[in-house]
C-alpha positions in Angstrom: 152.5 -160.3 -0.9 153.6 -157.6 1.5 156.1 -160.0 3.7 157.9 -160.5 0.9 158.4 -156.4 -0.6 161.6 -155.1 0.9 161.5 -152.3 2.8 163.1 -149.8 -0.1 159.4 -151.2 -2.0 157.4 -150.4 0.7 158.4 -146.9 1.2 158.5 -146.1 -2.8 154.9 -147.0 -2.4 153.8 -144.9 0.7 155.7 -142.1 -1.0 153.7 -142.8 -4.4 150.4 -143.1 -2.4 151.0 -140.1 -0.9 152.3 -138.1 -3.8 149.1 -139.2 -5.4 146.8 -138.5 -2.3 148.6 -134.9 -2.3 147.4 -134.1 -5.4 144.4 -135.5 -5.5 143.4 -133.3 -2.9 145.3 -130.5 -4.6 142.8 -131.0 -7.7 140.0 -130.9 -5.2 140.4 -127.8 -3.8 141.0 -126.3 -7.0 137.7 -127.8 -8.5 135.6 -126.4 -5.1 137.7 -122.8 -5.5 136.5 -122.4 -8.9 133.2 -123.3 -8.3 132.9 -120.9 -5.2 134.7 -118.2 -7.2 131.9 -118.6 -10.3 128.8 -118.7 -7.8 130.7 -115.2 -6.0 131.0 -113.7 -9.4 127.5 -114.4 -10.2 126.5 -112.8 -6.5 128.2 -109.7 -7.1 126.9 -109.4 -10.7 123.4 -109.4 -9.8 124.2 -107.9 -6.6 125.8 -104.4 -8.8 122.3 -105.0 -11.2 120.2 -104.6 -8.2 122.3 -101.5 -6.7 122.1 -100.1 -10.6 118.2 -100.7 -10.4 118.0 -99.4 -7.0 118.9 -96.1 -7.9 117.0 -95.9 -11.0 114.4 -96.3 -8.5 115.9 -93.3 -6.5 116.1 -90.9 -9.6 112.5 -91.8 -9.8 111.1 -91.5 -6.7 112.9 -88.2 -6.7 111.4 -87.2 -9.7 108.0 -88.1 -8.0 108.3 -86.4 -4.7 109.4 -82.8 -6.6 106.0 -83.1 -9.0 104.5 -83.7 -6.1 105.0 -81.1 -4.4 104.3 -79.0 -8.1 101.5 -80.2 -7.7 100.7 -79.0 -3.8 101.4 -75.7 -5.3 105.2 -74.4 -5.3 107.2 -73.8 -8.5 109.1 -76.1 -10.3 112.3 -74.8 -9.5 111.6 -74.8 -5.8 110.1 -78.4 -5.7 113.3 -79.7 -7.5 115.8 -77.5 -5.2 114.1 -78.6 -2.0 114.6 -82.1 -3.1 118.2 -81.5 -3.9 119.1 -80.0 -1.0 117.6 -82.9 0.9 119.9 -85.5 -0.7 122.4 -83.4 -0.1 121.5 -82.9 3.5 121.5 -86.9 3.5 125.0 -86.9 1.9 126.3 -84.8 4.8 125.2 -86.7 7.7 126.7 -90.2 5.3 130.0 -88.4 5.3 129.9 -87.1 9.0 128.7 -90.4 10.2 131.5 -92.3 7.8 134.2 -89.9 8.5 133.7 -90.6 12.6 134.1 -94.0 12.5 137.3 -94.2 10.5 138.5 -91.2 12.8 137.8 -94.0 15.7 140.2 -96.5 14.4 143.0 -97.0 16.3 145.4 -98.9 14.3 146.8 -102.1 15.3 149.3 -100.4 18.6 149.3 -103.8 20.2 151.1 -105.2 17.4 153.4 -102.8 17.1 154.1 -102.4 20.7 154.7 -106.1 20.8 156.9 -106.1 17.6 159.2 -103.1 18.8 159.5 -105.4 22.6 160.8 -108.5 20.2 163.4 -106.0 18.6 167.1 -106.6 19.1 169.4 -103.9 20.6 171.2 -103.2 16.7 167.0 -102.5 15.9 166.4 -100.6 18.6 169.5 -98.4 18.1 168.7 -97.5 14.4 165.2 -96.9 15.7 166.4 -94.0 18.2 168.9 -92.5 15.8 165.8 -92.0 12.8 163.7 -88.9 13.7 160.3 -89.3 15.0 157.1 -88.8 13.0 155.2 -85.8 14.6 151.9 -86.5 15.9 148.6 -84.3 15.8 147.7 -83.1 18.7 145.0 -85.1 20.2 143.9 -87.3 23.2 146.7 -88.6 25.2 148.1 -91.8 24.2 146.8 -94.8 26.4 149.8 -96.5 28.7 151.6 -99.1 27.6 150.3 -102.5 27.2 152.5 -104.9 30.3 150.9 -107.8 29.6 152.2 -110.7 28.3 152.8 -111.3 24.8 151.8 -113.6 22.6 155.2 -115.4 22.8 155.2 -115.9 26.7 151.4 -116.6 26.9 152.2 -120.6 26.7 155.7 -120.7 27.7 155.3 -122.0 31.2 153.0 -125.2 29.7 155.7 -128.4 29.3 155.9 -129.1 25.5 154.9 -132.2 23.8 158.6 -133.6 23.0 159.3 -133.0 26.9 156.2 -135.0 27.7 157.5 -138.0 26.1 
């Protein structure tokens, strides 16, 4: 009966039921993790297959539209250049189109910003003595963020061991 456990029993027990329940759960998750990574694995299998088969189609089609235009009349060797030159003409504008939106990233300033405001003054002084990257010339640098930052967003809210 549980009156008459002592207290030293009762909390060997909890900590067993919770050692148990710990890794219980642990065995869980590993069970749904290895079933999710087989069912990803399988995704990006067939996914790759139908890229592979995808451009086999490609290869083909390219192969279709240069007879075709053989057969409207021009040479061979102009029918395949023509189609050439249009994939690479596609390539291009991929790479132009690619290239400008990594050349929009911006990095992650904020965090830094707000990282080199939590420094301490010993930081801050090993920071000025180190030279300076240079920078590219390019768009002025937008002014500083003077907002608050993450650490001071809920300061002025009580906190829950005040409360009580």
């Amino acid at each position: 009966m549980p009156e008459d456990e002592s207290l030293g029993a009762l909390v060997a027990q909890a900590s067993h039921h919770i050692s148990t329940l710990v890794r219980s759960e642990i065995e869980l998750a590993k069970a749904e993790l290895k079933f999710d990574a087989k069912r990803v694995g399988t995704a990006a299998g067939l996914f790759g297959a139908a890229a592979f088969i995808g451009h086999l189609c490609l290869i083909l089609a390219s192969f279709a539209i240069a007879y075709g235009l053989v057969a409207l009349g021009l040479s061979a060797w102009l029918a395949f250049a023509i189609v050439t030159v249009f994939y690479l003409l596609m390539a291009a504008v991929l790479v132009f189109v690619g290239y400008r939106r990594l050349k929009g990233l911006t990095g992650m300033k904020r965090t830094v910003r707000s990282l080199k405001s939590l420094k301490g003054p010993e930081e801050e002084e090993l920071a000025e003595e180190a030279p300076a990257p240079a920078r590219r010339p390019g768009p002025p640098a937008p002014p500083p963020y003077t907002g608050p930052t993450a650490g001071q967003v809920g300061s002025h809210r009580e906190s829950v061991i005040d409360a009580t």
